[in-house]
C-alpha positions, 0 to 999 in steps of 0.5 A: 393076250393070255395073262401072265399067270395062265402061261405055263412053261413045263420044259427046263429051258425058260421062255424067252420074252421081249415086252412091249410096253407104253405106259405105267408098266404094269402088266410088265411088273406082273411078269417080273414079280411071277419070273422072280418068285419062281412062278414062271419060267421066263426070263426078260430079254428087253422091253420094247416101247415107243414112249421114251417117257414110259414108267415101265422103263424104269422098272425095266432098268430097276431090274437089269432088263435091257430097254429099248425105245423106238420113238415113231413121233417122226413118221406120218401115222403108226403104220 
C-alpha cells in the first residue's frame, strides 16, 4: 500500500476512497488530516471494518464519514 503522502491526484475531481480499517485507525487518521489540510484531493466515502470495537470508527464518526461494519465472527474462517 502506497502511504497516503505519495498518492497524488492532479485532476480537479477529488479521488474517491472507501477505507478498510480494524484497529486504532491511524493510517485512517493520515488521510483525514492530509484531505482536511488540502494536501490531498480525496474525499472518504466510508470506512469499512470487520471490528465493531474499531477505534477508527470513532474518528471516522468524528468526522461524518459513513462507517460500515461487516462482523465475519459467524462465518468458519475469513475466506
Amino acid at each position: 500500500m502506497r502511504s497516503p503522502d505519495r498518492v497524488m491526484n492532479t485532476s480537479k475531481n477529488p479521488c474517491v476512497l472507501a477505507v478498510l480499517v480494524s484497529g486504532n485507525g491511524s493510517n485512517l487518521q493520515v488521510f483525514i488530516d492530509k484531505i482536511e489540510s488540502g494536501e490531498l484531493n480525496a474525499h472518504i466515502a466510508c470506512v469499512i471494518s470487520n471490528n465493531p470495537d474499531a477505534f477508527a470508527l470513532s474518528r471516522a464518526t468524528r468526522h461524518n464519514i459513513p462507517v460500515v461494519v461487516h462482523e465475519n465472527r459467524g462465518f468458519k474462517g475469513r475466506r
